[in-house]
N, C-alpha and C positions, 0 to 999 in steps of 0.2 A: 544495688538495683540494676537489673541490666539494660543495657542502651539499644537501640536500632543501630548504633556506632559499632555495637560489639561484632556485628556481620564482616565488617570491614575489617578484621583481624586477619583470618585467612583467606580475605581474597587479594590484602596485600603481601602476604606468606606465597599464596599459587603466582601470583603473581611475578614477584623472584624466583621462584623456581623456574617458570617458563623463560623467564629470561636470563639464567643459568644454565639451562639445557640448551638454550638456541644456540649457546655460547661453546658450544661442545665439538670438536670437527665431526666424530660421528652422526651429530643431527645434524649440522649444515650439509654433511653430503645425501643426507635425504630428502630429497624433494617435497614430499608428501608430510611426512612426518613434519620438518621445516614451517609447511602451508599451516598443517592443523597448529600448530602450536603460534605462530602469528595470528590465526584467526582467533584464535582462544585471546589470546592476549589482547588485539583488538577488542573484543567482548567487555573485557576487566577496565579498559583505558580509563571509561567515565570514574568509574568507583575506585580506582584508583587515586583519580587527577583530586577527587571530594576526598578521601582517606588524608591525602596531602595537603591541602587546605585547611582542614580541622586541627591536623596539627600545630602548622603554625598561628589558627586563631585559640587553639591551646595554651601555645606559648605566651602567646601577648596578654590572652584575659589572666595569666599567671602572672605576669609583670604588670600589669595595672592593677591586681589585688596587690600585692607587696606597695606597689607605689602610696595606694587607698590606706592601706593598715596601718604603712608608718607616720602618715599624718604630714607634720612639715609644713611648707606654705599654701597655706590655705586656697588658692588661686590655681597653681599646679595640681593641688588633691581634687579640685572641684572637676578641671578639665581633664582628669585619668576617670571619675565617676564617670562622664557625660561618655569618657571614648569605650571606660567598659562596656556601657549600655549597647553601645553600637554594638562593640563586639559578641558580645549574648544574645543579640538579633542575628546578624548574621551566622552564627551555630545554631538557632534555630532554624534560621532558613535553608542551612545547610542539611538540616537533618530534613527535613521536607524534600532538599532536592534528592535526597539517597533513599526516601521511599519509592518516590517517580522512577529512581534508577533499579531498585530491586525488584518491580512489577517483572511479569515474566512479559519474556521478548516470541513476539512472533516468529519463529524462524525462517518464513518466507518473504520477512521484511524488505531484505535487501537482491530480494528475486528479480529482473527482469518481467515483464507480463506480456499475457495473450490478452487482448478487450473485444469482447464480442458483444452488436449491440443490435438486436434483430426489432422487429418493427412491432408492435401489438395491438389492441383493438383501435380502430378508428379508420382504418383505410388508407385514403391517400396522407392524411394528416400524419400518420403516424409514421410512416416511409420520410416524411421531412422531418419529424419531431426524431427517428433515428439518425438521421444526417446532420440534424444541429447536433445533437449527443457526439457523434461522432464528430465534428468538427470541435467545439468543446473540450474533446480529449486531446485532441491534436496539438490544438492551440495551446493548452494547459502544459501538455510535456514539451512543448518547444519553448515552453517562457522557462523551464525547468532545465534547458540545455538537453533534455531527452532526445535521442534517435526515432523516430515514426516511421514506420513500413508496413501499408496494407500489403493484408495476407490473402485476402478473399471478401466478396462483396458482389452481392447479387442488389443493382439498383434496381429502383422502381419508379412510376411515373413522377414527372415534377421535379428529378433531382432527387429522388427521395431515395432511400434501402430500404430493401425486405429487412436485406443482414449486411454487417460489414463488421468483417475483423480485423485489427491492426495489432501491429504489433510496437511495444513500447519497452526502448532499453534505456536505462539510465537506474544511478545507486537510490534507491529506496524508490522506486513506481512502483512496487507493490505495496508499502506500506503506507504512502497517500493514495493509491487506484480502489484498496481493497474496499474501502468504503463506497466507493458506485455499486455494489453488486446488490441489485433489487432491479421493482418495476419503478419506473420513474411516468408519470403521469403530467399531460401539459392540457393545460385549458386555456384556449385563444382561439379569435377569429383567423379562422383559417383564410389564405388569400384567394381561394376560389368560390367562398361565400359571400354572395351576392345581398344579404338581409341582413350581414351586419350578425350573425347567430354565432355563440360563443360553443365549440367542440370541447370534447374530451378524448385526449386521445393517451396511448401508452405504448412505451418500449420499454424493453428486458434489457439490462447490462450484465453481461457474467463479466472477469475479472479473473483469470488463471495467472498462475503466477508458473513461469517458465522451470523446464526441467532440464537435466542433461541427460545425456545417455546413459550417464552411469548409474545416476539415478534410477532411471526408466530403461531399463534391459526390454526388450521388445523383441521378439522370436521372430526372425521376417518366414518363419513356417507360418506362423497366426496372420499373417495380413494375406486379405485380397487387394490386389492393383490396379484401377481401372486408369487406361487412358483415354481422352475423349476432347473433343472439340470445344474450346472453351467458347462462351456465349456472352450476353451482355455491353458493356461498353469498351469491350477491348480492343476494336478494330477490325479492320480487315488481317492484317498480318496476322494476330490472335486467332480469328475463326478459320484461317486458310489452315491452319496447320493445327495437328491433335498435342497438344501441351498443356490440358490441366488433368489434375490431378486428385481421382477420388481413392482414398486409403480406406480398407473396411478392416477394423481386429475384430477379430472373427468368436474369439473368446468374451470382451464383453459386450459385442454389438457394435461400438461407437465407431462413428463414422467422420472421417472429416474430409474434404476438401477444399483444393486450392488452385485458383487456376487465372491469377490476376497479372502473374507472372510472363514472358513472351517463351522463355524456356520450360522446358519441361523438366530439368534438372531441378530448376530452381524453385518449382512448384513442390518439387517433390519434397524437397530439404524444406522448405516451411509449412508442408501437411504432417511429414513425420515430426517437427516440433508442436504442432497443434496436439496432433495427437498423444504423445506424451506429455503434454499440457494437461490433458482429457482423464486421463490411467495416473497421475500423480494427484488430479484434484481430486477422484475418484476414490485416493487412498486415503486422502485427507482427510474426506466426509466420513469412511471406517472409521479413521483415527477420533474425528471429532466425537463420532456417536458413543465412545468409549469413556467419554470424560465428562464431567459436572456440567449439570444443569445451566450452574452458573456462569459456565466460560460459554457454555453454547448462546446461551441469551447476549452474548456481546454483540457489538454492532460489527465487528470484524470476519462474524463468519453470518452473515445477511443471508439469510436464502434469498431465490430467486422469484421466488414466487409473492416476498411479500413486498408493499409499496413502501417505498423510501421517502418518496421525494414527491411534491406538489408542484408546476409551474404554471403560477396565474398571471398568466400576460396581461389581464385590463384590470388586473392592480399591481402591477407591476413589483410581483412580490412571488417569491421561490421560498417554501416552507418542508425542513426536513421532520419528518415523523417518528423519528429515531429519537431526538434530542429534548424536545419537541422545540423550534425556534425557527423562525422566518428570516429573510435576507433580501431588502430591494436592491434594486438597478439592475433586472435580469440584464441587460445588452452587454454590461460590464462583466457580469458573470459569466453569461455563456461566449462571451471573446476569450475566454479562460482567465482571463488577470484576476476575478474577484472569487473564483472555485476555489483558492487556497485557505480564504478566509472560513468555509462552511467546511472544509478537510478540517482545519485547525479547531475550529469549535468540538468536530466528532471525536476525535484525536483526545481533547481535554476530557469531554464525556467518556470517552470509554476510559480515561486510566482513573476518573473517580470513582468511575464503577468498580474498577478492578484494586483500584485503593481500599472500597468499603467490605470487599471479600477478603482481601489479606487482613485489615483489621478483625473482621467478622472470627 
């Protein structure tokens, strides 16, 4: 009868190999070649590290059968039963953990990202209920040891944004960010309401997950250039001098700018990453539209358009719509420290989802 174990044959076979070939002076003087075959290997580690496990709990449920079979003092037979048992739990759970590890892997996981979080129906409400989101994120990747660098941010009254995009580096921010991407919806008394009356308001989160140039070849024939006066809260120095930065590809429309920057260099180098942010997620969506119904229903590729997320301030309770399941103590949550808990719940939901299609 064959096993889920049986996969685990040759990924410990490929596995020797690549590190055989590493082992080679003609690969180590290749750079590249070198890179790809470390990341391949990274890839195998998990299912490697459980391949090796199983063995030795192989071994032992092998010697505590031999120990059970021959019988002998009845006291010693009793405690190899109890520790077999143990050990046939844990190869069960083993093999649980090598479903989890054979689900197919996002390959943007371990991406850097773009987070763009523009403001939606409700008015002034919503230009705040964008700046909590965006603080939120901030908070969230610096409890993560994440890098934070707004890119662009057009405020609005009260502290509030229209839009504001930051940018977020650290190893897997795409693989917990990717889940923000929808309308996220809040209901609370706004502070400028005088009667005590509970709004509705909403902002958009998109979630790009970062490109390089190699990736994204960009014809600088297809870009228009503009430079211009940057505006908003950037100061006098900012408005004195023309340093932001609007980039148009001309091919498929998309427009970005960046002008939060004091240089104009420096604006420039983080529109042309937006932008190739823009033309990679762009290829994505191809890509997606190409494949099962059933990977597109995951909660990892959310459109934008639909609502995710619920936040009811006067019962102090945040309900995602995805899962479906609720989470109080917003102030805890949106300080970023309890965001990780409502990622990890989405996280579990989607690999049983994608558990029930590989069984299927």
């Amino acid at each position: 009868m064959s096993s889920i174990f049986d996969k685990l044959d040759s990924i410990i076979r490929r596995n020797q190999e690549i590190e055989d070939a590493m082992g080679r002076p003609e690969v180590a003087a290749n750079i590249e070649r070198l890179q790809a075959l470390a990341k391949e290997r990274a890839g195998l580690e998990e299912l490697v590290e459980i391949g090796h496990r199983r063995h030795a709990l192989l071994q032992e449920q092998a010697d505590l059968k031999a120990l059970v079979s021959e019988g002998g003092d009845p006291e010693i037979t009793q405690m190899a039963r109890e520790e077999l048992e143990s050990v046939e739990e844990k190869l069960a759970q083993l093999a649980q953990s090598l479903r989890f590890a054979l689900l197919p892997k996002d390959p943007n996981d371990d991406r850097d990202v773009i987070v763009e979080v523009r403001a939606g129906t409700g008015g002034r409400e919503a230009g705040l209920f964008a700046a909590d989101l965006c603080r939120l994120y901030t908070r969230y990747a610096q409890l993560q040891n994440w890098r934070v660098d707004i890119m662009d941010s057009n405020p609005s009254d009260l502290d509030g944004y229209n839009k504001i995009v930051i940018e977020i580096q650290g190893k897997g921010a795409f693989s917990r960010l990717k889940y923000e991407r929808g309308v996220h919806r809040v209901q609370r008394v706004p502070e400028t309401e005088a009667q005590g009356r509970i709004h509705t308001s909403t902002a958009t989160v998109a979630v790009l997950p970062q490109a390089d140039e190699v990736e994204v070849r960009v014809n600088p024939d297809e870009l228009r250039i503009d430079i211009f006066h940057a505006g908003g809260h950037g100061g006098q120095n900012v408005n004195k001098v023309a340093t932001a930065v609007r980039i148009v590809h001309e091919p498929s429309g998309v427009v970005v700018v960046c002008q939060d920057e004091r240089s104009q260099y420096k604006n420039k180098q983080k529109a042309m990453a937006m932008l190739r942010a823009r033309l990679f997620e762009a290829e994505q969506e191809r890509h997606d539209a190409e494949i099962s119904q059933n990977r597109r229903s995951q909660v990892g590729t959310a459109e934008r358009s639909e609502k995710i997320r619920t936040y009811n301030y006067p019962q102090d309770r945040i309900t995602d719509h995805r899962i479906p399941a609720s989470f109080h103590g917003i102030p805890h949550i949106m300080d970023g420290v309890g965001l990780g808990e409502i990622i990890g719940s989405l996280i579990a939901w989607e690999q049983g989802k994608l558990l029930e299609g590989v069984t299927a």
